[in-house]
C-alpha positions in Angstrom: 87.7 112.1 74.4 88.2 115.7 75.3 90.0 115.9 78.9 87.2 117.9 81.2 85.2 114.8 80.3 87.5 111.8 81.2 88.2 113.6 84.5 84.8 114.5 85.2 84.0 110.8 84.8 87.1 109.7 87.5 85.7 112.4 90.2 81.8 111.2 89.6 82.0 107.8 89.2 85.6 106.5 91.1 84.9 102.8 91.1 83.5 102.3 87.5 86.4 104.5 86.4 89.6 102.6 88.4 87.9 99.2 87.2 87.9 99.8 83.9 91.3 100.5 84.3 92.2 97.7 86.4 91.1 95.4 84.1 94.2 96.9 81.6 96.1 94.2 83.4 96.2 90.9 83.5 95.3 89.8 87.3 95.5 85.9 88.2 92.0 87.1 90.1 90.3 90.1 89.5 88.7 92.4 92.1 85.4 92.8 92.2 86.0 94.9 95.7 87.1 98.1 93.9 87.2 100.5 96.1 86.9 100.0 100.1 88.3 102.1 103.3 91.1 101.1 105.6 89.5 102.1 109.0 90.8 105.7 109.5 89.2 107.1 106.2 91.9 106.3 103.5 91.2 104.6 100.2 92.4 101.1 99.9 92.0 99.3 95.9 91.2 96.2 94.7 92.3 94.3 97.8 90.4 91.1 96.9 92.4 91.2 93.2 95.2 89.0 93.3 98.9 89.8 91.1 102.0 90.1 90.4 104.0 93.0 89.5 107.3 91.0 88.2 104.9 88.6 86.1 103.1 91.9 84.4 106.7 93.5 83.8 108.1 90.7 82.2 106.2 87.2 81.9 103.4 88.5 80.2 105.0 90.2 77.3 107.2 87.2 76.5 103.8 85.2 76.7 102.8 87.5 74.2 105.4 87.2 71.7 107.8 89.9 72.8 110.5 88.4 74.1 113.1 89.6 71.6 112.1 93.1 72.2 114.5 96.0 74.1 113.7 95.8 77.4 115.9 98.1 79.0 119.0 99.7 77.2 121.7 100.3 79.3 123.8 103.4 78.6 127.1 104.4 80.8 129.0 107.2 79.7 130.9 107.1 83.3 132.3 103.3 82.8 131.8 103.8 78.8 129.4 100.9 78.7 126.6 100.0 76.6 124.5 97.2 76.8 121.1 95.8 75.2 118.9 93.7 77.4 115.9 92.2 75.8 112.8 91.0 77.7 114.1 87.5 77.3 117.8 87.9 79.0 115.1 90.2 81.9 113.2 86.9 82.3 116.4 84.9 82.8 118.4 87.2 84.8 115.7 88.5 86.8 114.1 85.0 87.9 117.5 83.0 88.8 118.3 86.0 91.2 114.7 85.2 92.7 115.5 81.9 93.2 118.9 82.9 94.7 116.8 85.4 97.6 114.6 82.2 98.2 117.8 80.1 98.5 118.5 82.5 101.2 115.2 81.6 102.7 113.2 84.8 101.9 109.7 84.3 101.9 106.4 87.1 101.3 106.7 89.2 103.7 110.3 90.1 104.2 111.7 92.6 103.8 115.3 93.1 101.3 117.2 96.9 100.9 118.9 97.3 97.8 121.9 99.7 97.9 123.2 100.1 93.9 124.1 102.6 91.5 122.3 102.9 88.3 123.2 99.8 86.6 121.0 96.5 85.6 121.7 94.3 88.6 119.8 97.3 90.3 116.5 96.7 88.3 117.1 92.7 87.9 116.6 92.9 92.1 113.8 95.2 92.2 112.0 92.5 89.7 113.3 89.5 91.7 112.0 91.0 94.9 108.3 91.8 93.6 108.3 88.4 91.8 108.6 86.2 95.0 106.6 89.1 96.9 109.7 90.3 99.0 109.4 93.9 100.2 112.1 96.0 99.1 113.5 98.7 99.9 115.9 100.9 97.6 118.6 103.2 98.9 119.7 105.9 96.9 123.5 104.9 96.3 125.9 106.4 97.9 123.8 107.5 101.1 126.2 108.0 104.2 126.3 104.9 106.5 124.3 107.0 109.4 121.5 107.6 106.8 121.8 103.8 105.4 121.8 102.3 109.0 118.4 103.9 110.3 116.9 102.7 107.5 117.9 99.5 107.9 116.5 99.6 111.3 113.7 100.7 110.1 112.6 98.4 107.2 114.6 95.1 109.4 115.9 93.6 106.1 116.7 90.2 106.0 119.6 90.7 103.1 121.1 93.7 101.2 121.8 93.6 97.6 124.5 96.1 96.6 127.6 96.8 94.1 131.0 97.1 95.0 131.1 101.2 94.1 129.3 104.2 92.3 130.6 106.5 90.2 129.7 110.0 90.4 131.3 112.0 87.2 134.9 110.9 87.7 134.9 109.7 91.7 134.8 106.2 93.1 132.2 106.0 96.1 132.6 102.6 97.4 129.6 101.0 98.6 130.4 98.0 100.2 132.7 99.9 102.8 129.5 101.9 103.7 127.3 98.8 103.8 129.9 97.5 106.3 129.8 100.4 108.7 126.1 100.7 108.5 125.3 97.0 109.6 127.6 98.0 112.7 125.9 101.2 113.5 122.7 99.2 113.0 120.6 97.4 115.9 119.0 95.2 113.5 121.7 92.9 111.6 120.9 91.5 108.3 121.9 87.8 107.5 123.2 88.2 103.9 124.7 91.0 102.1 125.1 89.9 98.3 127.6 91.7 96.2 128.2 93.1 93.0 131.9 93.0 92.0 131.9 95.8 89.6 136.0 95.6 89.4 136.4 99.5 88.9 139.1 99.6 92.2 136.8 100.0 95.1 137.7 98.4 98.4 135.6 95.9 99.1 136.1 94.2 102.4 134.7 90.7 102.7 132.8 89.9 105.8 131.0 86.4 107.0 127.7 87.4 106.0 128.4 88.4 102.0 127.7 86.4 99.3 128.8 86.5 95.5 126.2 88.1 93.4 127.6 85.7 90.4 127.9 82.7 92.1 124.8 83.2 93.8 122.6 83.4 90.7 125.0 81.2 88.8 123.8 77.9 91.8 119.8 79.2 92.0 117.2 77.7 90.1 114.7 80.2 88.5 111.7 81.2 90.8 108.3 81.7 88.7 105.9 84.6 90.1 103.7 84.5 92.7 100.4 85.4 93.4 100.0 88.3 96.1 97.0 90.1 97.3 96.4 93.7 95.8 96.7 95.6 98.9 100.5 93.3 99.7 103.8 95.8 100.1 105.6 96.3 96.5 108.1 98.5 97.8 109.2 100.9 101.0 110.4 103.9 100.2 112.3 106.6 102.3 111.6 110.5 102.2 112.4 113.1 104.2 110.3 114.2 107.6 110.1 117.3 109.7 111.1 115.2 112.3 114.7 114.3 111.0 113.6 110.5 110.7 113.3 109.1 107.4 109.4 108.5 106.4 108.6 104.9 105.3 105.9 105.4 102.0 104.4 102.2 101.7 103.4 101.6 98.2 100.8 98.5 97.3 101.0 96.3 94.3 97.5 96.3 92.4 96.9 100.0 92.6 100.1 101.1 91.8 100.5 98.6 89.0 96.8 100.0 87.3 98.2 103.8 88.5 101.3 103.7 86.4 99.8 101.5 83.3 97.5 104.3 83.0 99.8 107.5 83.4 101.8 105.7 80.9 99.1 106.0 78.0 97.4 108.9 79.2 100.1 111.3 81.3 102.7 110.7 79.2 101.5 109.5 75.7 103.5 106.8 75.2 102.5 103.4 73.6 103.8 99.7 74.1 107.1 99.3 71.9 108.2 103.2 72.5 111.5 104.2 73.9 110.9 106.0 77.5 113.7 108.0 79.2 113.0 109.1 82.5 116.6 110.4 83.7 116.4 109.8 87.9 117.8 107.3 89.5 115.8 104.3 91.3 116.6 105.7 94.9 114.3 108.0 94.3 110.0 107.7 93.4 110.7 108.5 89.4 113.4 105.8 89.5 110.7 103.2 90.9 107.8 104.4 88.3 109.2 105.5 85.5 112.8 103.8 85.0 111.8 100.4 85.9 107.7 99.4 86.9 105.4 102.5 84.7 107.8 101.5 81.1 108.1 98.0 81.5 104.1 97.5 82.7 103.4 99.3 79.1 105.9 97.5 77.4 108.3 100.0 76.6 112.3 100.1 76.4 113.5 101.6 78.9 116.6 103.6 79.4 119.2 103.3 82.4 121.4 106.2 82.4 124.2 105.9 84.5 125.9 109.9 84.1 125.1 113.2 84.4 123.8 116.0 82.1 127.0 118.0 82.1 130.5 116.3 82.2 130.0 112.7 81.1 131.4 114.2 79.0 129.7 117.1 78.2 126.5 119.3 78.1 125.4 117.4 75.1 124.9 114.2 76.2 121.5 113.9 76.9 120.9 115.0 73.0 123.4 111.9 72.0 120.8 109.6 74.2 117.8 110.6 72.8 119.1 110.7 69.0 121.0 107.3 69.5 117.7 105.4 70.9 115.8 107.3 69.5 113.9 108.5 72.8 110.0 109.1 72.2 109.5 111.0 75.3 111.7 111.9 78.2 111.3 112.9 81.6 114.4 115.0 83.6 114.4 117.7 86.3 114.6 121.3 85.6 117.8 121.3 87.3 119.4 119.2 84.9 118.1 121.4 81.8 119.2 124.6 84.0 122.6 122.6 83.7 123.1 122.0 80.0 122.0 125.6 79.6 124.5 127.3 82.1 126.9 125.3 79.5 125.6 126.0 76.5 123.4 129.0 76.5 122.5 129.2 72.8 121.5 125.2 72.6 124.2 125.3 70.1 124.9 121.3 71.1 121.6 119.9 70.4 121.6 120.9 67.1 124.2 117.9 66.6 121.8 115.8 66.8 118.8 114.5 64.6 116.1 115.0 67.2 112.7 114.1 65.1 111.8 110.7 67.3 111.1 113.4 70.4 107.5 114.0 70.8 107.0 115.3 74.6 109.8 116.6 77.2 108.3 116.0 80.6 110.1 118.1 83.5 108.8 117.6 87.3 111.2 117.3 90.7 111.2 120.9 91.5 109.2 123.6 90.2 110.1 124.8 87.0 111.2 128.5 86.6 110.1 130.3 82.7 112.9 131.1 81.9 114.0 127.7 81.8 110.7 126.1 80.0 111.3 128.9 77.5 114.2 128.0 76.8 113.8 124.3 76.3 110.5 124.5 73.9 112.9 127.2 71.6 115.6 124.6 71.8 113.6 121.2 71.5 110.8 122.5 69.5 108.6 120.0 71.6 106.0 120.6 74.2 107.4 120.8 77.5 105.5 119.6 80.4 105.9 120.5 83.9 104.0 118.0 86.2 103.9 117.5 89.6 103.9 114.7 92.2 105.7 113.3 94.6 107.3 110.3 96.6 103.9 110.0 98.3 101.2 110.0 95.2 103.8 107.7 93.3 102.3 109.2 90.3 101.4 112.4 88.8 98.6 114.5 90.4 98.9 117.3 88.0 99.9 117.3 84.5 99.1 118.3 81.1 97.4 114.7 80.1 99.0 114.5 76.0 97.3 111.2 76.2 94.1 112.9 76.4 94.2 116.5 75.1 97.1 118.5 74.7 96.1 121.3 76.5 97.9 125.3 76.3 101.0 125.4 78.5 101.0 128.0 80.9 104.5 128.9 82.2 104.9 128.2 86.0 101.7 125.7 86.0 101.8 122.4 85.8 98.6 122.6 84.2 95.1 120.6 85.1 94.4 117.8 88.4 95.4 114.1 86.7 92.5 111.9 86.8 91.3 110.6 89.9 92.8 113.9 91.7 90.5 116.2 92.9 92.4 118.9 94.0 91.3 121.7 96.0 93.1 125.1 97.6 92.0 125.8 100.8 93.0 128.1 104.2 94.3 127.4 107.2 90.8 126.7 108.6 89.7 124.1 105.3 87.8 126.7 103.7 88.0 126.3 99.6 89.4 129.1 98.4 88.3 131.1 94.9 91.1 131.3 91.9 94.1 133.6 92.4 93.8 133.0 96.0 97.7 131.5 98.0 96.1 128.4 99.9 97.5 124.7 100.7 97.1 122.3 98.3 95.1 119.3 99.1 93.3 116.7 97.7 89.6 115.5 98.1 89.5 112.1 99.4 89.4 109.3 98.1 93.1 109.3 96.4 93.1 107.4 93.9 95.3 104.1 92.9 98.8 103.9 93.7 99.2 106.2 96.6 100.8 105.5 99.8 99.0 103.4 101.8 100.3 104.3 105.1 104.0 105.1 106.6 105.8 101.8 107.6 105.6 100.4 110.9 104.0 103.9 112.0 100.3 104.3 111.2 99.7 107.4 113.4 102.4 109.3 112.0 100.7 108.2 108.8 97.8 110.0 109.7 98.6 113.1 111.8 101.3 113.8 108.8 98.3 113.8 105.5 94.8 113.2 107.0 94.4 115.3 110.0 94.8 118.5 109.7 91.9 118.5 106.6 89.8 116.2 107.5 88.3 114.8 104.9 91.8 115.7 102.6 95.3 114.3 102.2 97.1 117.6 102.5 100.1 117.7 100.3 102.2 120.1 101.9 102.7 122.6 99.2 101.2 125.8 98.7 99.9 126.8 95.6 96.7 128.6 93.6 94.3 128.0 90.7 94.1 130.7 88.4 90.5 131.9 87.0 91.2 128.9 84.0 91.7 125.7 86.4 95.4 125.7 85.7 97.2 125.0 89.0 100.5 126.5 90.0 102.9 125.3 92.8 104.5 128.1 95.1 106.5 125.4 96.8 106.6 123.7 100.6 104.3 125.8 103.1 107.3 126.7 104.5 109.1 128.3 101.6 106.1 131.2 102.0 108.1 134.1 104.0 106.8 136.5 106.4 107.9 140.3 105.5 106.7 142.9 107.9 103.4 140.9 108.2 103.0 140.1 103.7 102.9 136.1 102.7 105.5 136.2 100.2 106.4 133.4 97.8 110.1 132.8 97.2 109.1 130.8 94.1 107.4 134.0 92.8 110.4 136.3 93.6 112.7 133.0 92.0 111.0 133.0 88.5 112.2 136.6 88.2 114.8 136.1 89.0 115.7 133.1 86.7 114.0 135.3 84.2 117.4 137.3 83.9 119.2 136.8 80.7 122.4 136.2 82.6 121.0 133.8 85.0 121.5 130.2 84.4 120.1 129.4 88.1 119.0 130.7 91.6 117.2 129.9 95.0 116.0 132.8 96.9 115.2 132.1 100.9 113.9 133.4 103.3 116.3 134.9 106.5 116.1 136.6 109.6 115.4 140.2 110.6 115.1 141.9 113.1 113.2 144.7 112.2 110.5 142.5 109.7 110.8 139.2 111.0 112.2 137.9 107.7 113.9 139.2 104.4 114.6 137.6 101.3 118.0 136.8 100.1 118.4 135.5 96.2 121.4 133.3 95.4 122.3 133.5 91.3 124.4 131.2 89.2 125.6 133.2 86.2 125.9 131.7 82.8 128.8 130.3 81.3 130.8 133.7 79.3 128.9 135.9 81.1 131.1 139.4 80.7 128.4 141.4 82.8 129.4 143.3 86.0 128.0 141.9 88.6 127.0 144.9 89.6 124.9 145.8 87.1 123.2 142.2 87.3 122.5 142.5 90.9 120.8 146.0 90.5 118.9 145.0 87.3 117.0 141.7 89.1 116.6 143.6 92.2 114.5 146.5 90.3 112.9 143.5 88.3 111.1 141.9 91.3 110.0 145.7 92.5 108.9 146.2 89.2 106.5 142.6 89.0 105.9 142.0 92.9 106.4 145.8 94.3 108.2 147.0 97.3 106.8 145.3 99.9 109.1 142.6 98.2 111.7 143.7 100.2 114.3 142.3 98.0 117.4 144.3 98.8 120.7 141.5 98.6 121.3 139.4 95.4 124.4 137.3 95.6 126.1 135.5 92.4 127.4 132.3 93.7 129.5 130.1 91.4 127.1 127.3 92.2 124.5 126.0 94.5 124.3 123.4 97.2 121.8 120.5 96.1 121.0 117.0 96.5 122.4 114.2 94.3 119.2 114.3 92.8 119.2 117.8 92.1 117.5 119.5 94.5 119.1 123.0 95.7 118.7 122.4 99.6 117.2 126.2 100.3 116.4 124.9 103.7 119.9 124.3 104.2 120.9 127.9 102.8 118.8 129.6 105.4 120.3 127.4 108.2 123.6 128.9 107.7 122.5 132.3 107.3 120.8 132.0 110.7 123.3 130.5 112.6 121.2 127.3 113.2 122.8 124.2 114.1 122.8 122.6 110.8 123.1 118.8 110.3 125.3 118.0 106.9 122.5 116.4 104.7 123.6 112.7 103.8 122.4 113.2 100.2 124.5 116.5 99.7 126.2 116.6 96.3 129.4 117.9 98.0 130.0 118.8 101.8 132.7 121.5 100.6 129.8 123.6 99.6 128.8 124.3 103.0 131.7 126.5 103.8 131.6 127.9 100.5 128.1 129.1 101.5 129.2 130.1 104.7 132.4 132.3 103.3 130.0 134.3 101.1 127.8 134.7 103.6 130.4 136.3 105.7 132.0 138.4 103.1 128.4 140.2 102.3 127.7 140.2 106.2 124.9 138.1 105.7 122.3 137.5 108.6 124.5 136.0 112.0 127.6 134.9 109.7 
């Protein structure tokens, strides 16, 4: 079936289409209520089905005679560990920590928050919780105690499950210290906090309420799966808000089960038995979908990569991954492809490696510059697909579908809607706007499975945050347009557009020249303060490793390129080369964080900063090239 048609048939027909799929799985009562509204005109699916996510993970393919099959292959360049864990050992370790939690007394309904780095115990709780339809809620490892503690307010969880440390690269965070200060900087106190002794020379402080992940599991009898109702809580899962307060996604359990068994086949092309690498970390959305629920629904191995692209040890690891398990398809962000190649410009380390079992590259978590897709599909010889999503859809909304047709990549698109997606560019006023035309992206209601169902504990902010301001349209919060072909492109956060003497600019636009420079391993370009036009743009380069041009010369040469492609009113007069970006732990180069300190703002020091030093780094520059108020 040719794509245009299978979509058509999700945007015509919603109900016969998300039934057919729903019935993929294996429900201990199927819905016959397919599709229903919630009151304040969001979708809600399936809510008379009755599931369990654990039971479809695990239980099912065992029943099935695939026990002895890789589940999960555990691979830890920072603690040099590898480790094999079949669907059988996931039954075993995965149920006795359920009956552990309900040895604690947790029933459906509560709520647990799991605090761990990227190794199994992380994944055996996430199971455990969703099999004896506890609410969890995962905490990117390593989160500052401030950070930790409102979200423990938030969510109220009865226990916390964390390790005794992290490991970022070659540094020790230690966990259970932060857990400690967080419960005391928390009004809401938790009854249990069970520990992971990892033994690599954290401190771990014992306290009244902790109790020995071993010896916990080691005393519990194994808990079988439960049935809950479609619509019950699988997860809560934190993102950022304009307000400074953490947002709350809600995510349900039949919807987002049939949302990610169906991306699985058709988003991503991949069929039970295949090795799947998504390379995140499950504090964050791709962690929850594609590291541990989307692979094991399909029956996939898994991989849990606990290191970094560059450093553990070097820029060729994630070629050592993919040849070693042999890796079907993989899913990273650009950033960490912008990393190997600022180490090894010519690819000359992938060619190491046998490569052949690679069939698709998937790249989504920030929009994905040319240069850098161009230099991945010369490198990999695969198709590279840029897709986009986000915490809040769970799943992709736009993608090039390989499960369905392999359609032409077009650099800086992330190509056509995903099923069930009707998306649509419109003004400020709603209007639908024509192709080629900068609007907000939004999409047509109803959503379909596996979206947010509302924002913890906070319905209104629910709605006045994705439903109000189009009525009749969940509004994204990105800005993007279609082009005369369909093919949509993200220009990035409504509030990445500048204003230049009056002219809508994108920095995304003025970034992918940018990036475009052969010297140019990565960049951010923001928006700052002027007097005279209201804003300017400022562009922030990394150079490339060897790179024996005067900077100069660099500066002057990307400065002419973005009059040449985007014209004067560009107004792009200051490039900077930076020995490296500020970003996330994730990734993410925090631009809004860069314009903050070229504007003198009062800046709060973002908990999920990849290191705090960078800030006056940033600032130094700033001042050395008299940068706005520095």
């Amino acid at each position: 079936m040719r794509y245009r048609e299978f979509y058509q048939q999700s945007l015509e027909n919603p109900e016969a289409f998300w039934k057919a799929q729903a019935h993929e799985l294996q429900w201990y009562h199927k819905p016959e209520n397919i599709l229903t509204n919630d009151g304040n005109d969001h979708p809600q699916w399936f809510i008379d089905g009755k599931l369990n996510l654990c039971y479809l993970c695990i239980d099912q393919h065992i029943e099935e005679g695939f026990g002895r099959q890789n589940a999960i292959i555990y691979d830890s360049p920072v603690t040099n560990t590898k480790e094999i864990i079949t669907y059988n050992r996931l039954h075993k370790e995965v149920s006795k920590l359920a009956g552990a939690l309900k040895d604690l007394g947790l029933e459906k309904g509560d709520t647990a928050l799991i605090y761990m780095p990227m190794i199994p115990q992380a994944v055996y709780a996430m199971l455990a919780c969703v099999r004896i339809g506890v609410i969890h809620s995962v905490v990117f490892g390593g989160f500052a105690p401030h950070e930790l503690a409102i979200r423990i307010d938030d969510c109220t969880p009865k226990v916390i499950i964390t390790a005794s440390s992290g490991i970022e690269i070659d540094r020790i965070i230690p966990y259970k210290p932060y857990v400690d200060k967080a419960i005391t900087m928390a009004s809401h106190k938790p009854e249990n906090v069970i520990l992971f002794q990892r033994h690599l020379g954290a401190a771990t402080p014992v306290k009244p309420y902790d109790i020995d992940y071993l010896e916990a599991v080691k005393n519990a009898l194994p808990a079988e799966p439960i049935e809950v109702a479609s619509n019950h809580p699988s997860y809560i899962l934190y993102t950022s808000g304009t307000t400074g307060k953490p947002k709350g996604i809600v995510r349900d359990t039949g919807g987002y089960a049939t949302a990610l068994k169906f991306s699985m086949k058709y988003v991503y092309g991949v069929n039970a038995g295949d090795v799947f690498w998504a390379a995140s970390d499950v504090g964050w959305v791709v962690g929850h979908s594609y590291i541990v629920y989307g692979p094991l629904l399909n029956r996939n191995t898994t991989v849990l990569f606990e290191g970094k692209p560059i450093r553990t040890p070097d820029a060729s690891t994630f070629w050592r991954v993919i040849s070693e398990y042999r890796v079907k398809v993989m899913f990273t962000a650009p950033t960490a492809i912008r990393a190997i190649k600022k180490e090894d410009p010519k690819g000359e380390m992938i060619r190491g490696y046998d490569l052949s079992c690679l069939k698709y590259q998937f790249l989504a978590g920030e929009r994905c510059d040319v240069s850098t897709l161009k230099w991945t599909e010369e490198n990999l010889k695969v198709p590279v697909i840029d897709h986009w999503w986000q915490t809040e859809s769970g799943w992709p909304m736009l993608a090039n579908m390989v499960g369905v047709e392999l359609a032409k990549v077009k650099p800086g698109s992330a190509t056509f809607p995903v099923c069930g997606y009707d998306i649509q560019i419109v003004n400020g006023s709603g209007d639908v706007l024509g192709p080629n035309s900068e609007g907000y992206v939004t999409v047509k209601l109803p959503l379909p499975p596996g979206n947010l169902r509302t924002i913890w504990r906070n319905p209104e902010r629910f709605k006045a945050g994705y439903l109000e301001r189009f009525p009749g349209y969940y509004f994204s919060g990105d800005g993007g347009f279609k082009d005369e072909d369909g093919y949509v492109y993200i220009t990035g956060r409504v509030d990445d557009v500048i204003n230049v003497a009056g002219h809508r600019l994108s920095t995304a636009e003025m970034e992918e020249i940018v990036a475009s420079h052969p010297q140019v391993a990565e960049c951010a370009v923001i928006g700052i303060q002027d007097d005279l036009k209201g804003q300017i743009p400022l562009a922030l380069a990394v150079t490339k490793a060897g790179n024996e041009i005067a900077e100069s010369v660099i500066q002057s040469e990307i400065i002419k390129e973005v009059r040449s492609q985007i014209g004067p009113v560009a107004g792009l007069k200051q490039v900077i080369l930076v020995s490296r970006l500020p970003k996330t732990r994730s990734g993410k180069i925090l631009r809004k964080l860069l314009r903050g300190i070229a504007d003198n703002e009062d800046i709060s020091i973002p908990s999920t900063i990849d290191d705090p030093k960078i800030i006056d780094e940033i600032a130094q520059v700033y001042k050395t090239h008299k940068i706005g108020s520095i």
